[in-house]
C-alpha positions in Angstrom: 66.3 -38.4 53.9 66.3 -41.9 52.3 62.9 -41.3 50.5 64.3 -38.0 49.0 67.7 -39.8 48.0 65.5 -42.0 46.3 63.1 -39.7 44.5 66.6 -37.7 43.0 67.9 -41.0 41.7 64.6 -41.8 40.1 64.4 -38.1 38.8 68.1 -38.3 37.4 66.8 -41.4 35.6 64.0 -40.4 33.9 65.9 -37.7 32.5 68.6 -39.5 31.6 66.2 -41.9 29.7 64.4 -38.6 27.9 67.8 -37.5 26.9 69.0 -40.6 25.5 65.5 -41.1 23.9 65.8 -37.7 22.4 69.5 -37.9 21.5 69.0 -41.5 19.4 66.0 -40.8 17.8 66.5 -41.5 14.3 65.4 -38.9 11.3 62.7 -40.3 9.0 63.8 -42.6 6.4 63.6 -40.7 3.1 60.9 -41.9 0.4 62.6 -43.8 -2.5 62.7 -41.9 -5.8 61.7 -43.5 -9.0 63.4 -42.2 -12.1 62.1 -43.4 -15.8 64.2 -44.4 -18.1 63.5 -44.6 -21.8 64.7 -46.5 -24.7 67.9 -44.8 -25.9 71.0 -44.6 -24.3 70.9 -40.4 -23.3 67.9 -41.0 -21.1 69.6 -43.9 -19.2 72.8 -41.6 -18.9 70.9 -39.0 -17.3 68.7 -40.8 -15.1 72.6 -42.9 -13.9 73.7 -39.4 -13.0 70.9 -38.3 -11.2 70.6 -41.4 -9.3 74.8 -41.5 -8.3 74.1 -37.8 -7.1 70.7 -38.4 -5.5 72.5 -41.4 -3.5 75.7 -40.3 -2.2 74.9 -36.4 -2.0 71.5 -36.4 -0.9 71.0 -39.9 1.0 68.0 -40.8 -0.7 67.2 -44.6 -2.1 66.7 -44.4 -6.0 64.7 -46.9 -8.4 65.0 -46.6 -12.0 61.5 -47.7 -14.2 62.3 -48.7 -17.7 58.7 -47.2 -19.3 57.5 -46.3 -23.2 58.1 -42.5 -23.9 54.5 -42.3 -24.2 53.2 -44.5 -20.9 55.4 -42.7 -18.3 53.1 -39.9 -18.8 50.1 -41.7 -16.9 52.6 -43.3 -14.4 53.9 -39.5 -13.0 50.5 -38.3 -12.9 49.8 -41.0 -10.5 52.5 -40.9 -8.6 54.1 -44.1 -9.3 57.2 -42.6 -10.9 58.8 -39.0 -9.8 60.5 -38.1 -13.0 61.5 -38.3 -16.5 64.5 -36.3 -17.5 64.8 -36.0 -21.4 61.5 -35.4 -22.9 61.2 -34.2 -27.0 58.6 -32.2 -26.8 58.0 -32.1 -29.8 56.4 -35.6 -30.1 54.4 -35.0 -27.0 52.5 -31.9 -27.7 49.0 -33.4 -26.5 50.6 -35.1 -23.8 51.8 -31.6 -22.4 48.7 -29.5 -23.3 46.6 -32.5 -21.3 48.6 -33.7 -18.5 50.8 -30.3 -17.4 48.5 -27.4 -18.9 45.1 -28.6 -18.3 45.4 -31.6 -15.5 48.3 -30.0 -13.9 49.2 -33.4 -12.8 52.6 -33.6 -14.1 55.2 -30.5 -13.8 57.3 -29.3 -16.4 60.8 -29.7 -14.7 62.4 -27.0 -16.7 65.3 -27.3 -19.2 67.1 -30.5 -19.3 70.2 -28.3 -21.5 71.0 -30.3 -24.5 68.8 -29.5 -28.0 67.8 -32.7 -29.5 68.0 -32.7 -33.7 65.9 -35.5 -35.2 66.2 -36.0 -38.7 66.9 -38.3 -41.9 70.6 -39.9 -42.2 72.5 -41.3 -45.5 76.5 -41.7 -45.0 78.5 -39.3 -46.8 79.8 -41.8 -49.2 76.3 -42.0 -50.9 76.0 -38.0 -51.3 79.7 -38.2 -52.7 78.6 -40.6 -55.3 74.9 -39.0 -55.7 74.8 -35.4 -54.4 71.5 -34.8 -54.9 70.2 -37.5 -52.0 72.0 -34.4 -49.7 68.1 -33.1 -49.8 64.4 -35.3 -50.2 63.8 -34.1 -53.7 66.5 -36.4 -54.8 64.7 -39.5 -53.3 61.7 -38.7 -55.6 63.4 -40.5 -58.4 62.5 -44.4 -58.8 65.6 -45.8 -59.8 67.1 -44.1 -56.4 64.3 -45.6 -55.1 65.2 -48.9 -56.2 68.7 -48.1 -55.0 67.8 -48.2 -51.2 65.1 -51.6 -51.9 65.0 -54.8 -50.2 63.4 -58.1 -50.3 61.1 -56.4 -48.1 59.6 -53.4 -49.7 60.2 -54.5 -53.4 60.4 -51.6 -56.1 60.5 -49.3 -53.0 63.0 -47.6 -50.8 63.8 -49.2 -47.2 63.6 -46.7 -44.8 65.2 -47.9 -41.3 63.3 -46.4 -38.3 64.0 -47.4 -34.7 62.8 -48.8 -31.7 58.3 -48.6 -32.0 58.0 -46.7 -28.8 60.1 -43.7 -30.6 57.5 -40.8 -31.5 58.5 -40.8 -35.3 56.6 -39.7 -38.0 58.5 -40.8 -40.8 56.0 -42.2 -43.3 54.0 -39.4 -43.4 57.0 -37.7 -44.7 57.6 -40.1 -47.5 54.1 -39.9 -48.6 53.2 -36.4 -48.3 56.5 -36.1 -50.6 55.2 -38.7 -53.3 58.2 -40.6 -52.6 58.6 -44.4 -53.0 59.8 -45.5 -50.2 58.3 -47.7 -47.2 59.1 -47.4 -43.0 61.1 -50.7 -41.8 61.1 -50.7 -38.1 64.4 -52.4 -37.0 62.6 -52.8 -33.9 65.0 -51.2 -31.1 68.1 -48.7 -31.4 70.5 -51.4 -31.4 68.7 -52.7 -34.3 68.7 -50.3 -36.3 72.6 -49.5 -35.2 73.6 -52.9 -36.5 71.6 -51.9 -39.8 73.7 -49.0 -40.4 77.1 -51.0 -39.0 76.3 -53.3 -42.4 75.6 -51.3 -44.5 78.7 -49.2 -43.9 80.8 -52.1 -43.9 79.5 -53.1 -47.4 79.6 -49.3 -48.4 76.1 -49.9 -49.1 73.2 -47.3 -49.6 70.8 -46.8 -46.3 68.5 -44.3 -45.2 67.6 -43.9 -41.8 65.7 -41.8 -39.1 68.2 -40.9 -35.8 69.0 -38.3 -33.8 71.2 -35.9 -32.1 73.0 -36.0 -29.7 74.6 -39.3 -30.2 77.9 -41.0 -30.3 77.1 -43.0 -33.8 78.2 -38.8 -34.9 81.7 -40.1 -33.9 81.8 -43.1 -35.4 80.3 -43.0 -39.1 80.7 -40.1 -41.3 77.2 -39.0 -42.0 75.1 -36.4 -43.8 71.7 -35.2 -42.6 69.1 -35.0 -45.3 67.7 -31.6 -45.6 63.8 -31.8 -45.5 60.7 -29.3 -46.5 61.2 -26.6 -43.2 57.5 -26.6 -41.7 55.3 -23.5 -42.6 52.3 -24.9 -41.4 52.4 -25.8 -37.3 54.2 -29.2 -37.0 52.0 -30.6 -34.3 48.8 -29.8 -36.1 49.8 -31.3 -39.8 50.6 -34.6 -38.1 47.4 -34.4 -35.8 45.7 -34.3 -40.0 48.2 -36.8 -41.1 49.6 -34.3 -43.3 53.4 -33.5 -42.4 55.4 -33.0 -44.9 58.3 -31.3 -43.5 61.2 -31.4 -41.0 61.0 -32.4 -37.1 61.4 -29.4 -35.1 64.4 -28.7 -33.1 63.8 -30.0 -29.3 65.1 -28.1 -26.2 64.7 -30.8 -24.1 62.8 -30.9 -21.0 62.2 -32.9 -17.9 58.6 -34.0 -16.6 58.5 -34.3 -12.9 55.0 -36.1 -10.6 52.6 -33.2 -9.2 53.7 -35.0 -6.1 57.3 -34.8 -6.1 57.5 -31.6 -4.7 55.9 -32.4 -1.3 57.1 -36.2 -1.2 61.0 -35.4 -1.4 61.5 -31.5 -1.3 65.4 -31.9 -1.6 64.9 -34.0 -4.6 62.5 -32.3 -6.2 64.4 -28.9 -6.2 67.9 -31.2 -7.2 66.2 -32.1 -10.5 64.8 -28.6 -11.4 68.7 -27.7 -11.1 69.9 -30.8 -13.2 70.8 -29.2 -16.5 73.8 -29.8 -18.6 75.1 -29.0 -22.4 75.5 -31.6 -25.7 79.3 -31.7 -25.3 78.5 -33.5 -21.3 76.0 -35.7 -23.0 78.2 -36.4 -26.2 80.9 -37.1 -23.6 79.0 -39.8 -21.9 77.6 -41.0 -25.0 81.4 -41.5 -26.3 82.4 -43.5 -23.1 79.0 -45.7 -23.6 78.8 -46.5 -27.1 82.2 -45.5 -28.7 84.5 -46.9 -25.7 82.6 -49.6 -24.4 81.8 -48.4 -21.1 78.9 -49.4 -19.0 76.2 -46.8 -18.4 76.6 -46.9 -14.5 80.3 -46.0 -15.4 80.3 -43.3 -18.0 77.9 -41.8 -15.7 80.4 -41.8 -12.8 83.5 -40.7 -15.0 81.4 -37.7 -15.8 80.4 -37.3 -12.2 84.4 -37.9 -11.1 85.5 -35.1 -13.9 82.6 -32.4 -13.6 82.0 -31.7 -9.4 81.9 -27.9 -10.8 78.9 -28.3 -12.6 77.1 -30.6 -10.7 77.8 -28.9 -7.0 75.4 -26.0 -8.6 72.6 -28.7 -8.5 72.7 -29.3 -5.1 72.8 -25.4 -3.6 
C-alpha cells in the first residue's frame, strides 16, 4: 500500500514539474532589427517611426546604423542591416539593376508614399529682381555669373551642393549647359542650410541644389529653377557624363535584406506596409526643423496623432 502511495506522489510530481516546465517556458527572444539611417533629416524621421512602432507594437529590439546612401547597399545584401526606408531611385539605378534584379540579394520593399522633387533653388527675391534666373538659360550670362561668385570660384558662379554622400549630379548640369558656374560642397545639409540662412539674411544672391519634401519650403520663400526636361534616359546620359537636364521625379522606395523575411517575419511584413504621404513627412519635418523638436519626438507626435494610419501597418 505504502509503495503505491509512494509511486502516486512521485507520479503527481513529475507532472507537476512537466507542467510548470511547460507553462514557464519562455518564447524565443526576437532578433534585433537594424534600420539605416541616412544623412538628411526624412530618413531619420522614418526610420524613428519605424523603430517607436517596431518597439512597443511588435516587441522587437531595434538598432539604427548611420550609413552612406551608397554603402548600405553592400551592408543589406549581407545581412548586416535589415532595411533602408527612403531610397531616390533615381540616383541608384545600377545599384537596383545589380543588387535587387540581378543578385536578388536586396528586396525592393515597395512604396515608401512620399515623391521626392530634387532640383535647383534661388529665393524669390532674386527672380523678383531678375526674372529670367526663374529658368537655366538665364544663368548663361557672365555678369549673372559674376553675380553668384565668391572668393572661391573667382569670375564664376558658386553653386552650393550638400552633404558628399548625396547622389547629385550638379556639375554636369552646369557644364553641359555652358554655364559659368562651379559646384561648392558645403559639406553636410546643415551646411549648406546655414549657407542659405546668410544669404537670406543679407538678401543676397545663392543658388543651390535641395530637395522636396522639406521643412526649409516653410521657412524661406523660394523658387525652383526650371531645367532642360530629359529626352534622352536620365540614368544613361550621366553613366556618359552627359546630363544636361532635370532630375527625375522619385517615388520613393524602401530596400529591405534578402534575409529579413525569414529572420523577423512580423517585421519584415510591418515595413512592406509602412507607407505614408508628403503632408505626414512635411509634418514631422515642421516639428524637427521649423519647431525645434528632436527627431525621437516629432516622430512620436506623429505616432500620438496618426494610430489610423499606422494600425493598417500592423494587420
Amino acid at each position: 500500500m505504502k509503495k503505491k502511495r509512494v509511486l502516486l506522489i512521485l507520479g503527481m510530481l513529475i507532472v507537476a514539474v512537466l507542467l510548470a516546465a511547460c507553462g514557464g517556458a519562455k518564447p524565443a527572444a526576437k532578433p534585433t532589427i537594424k534600420l539605416i539611417a541616412n544623412s538628411w533629416p526624412a530618413s531619420e524621421l522614418n526610420v524613428a517611426v519605424a523603430k517607436i512602432l517596431l518597439e512597443k507594437e511588435l516587441g522587437y529590439t531595434v538598432e539604427i546604423i548611420n550609413i552612406d546612401e551608397r554603402t548600405q547597399w553592400d551592408a543589406l545584401a549581407a545581412g548586416d542591416a535589415d532595411a533602408s526606408l527612403e531610397i531616390w531611385p533615381s540616383g541608384h539605378g545600377e545599384a537596383i539593376a545589380q543588387y535587387i534584379n540581378d543578385q536578388k540579394v536586396v528586396e525592393d520593399g515597395g512604396p515608401l508614399g512620399p515623391e521626392g522633387i530634387i532640383g535647383w533653388y534661388v529665393p524669390t527675391y532674386v527672380v523678383t529682381e531678375h526674372p529670367e534666373l526663374a529658368e537655366i538659360s538665364g544663368y548663361a550670362n557672365a555678369d549673372i555669373a559674376k553675380l553668384f561668385a565668391t572668393a572661391e570660384t573667382g569670375d564664376k558662379g558658386a553653386f552650393y551642393a550638400g552633404d558628399p554622400a548625396w547622389v547629385q549630379f550638379d556639375q554636369q548640369i552646369i557644364d553641359n549647359n555652358g554655364l559659368n558656374f562651379q559646384v561648392l560642397q558645403a559639406g553636410s545639409e546643415d551646411a549648406l542650410l546655414a549657407q542659405v540662412d546668410g544669404a537670406y539674411q543679407r538678401k543676397a544672391p545663392v543658388l543651390f541644389y535641395f530637395y522636396q519634401p522639406h521643412a526649409i519650403f516653410g521657412k524661406y520663400d523660394l523658387t525652383q529653377v526650371k531645367l532642360p526636361e530629359c529626352t534622352e534616359d536620365h540614368q544613361a546620359l550621366v553613366d556618359a557624363g552627359k546630363v544636361n537636364c532635370a532630375y527625375p521625379v522619385d517615388k520613393l522606395m524602401k530596400i529591405l535584406s534578402g534575409k529579413l523575411a525569414s529572420k523577423a517575419p512580423e517585421a519584415y511584413a510591418f515595413l512592406k506596409a509602412f507607407t505614408y504621404t508628403n503632408a505626414d513627412q512635411n509634418e514631422m519635418l515642421d516639428s524637427n526643423l521649423n519647431k525645434g523638436m528632436s527627431v525621437a519626438d516629432a516622430a512620436q507626435a506623429w505616432v500620438d496623432a496618426h494610430k489610423d494610419v499606422w494600425e493598417a501597418w500592423l494587420k
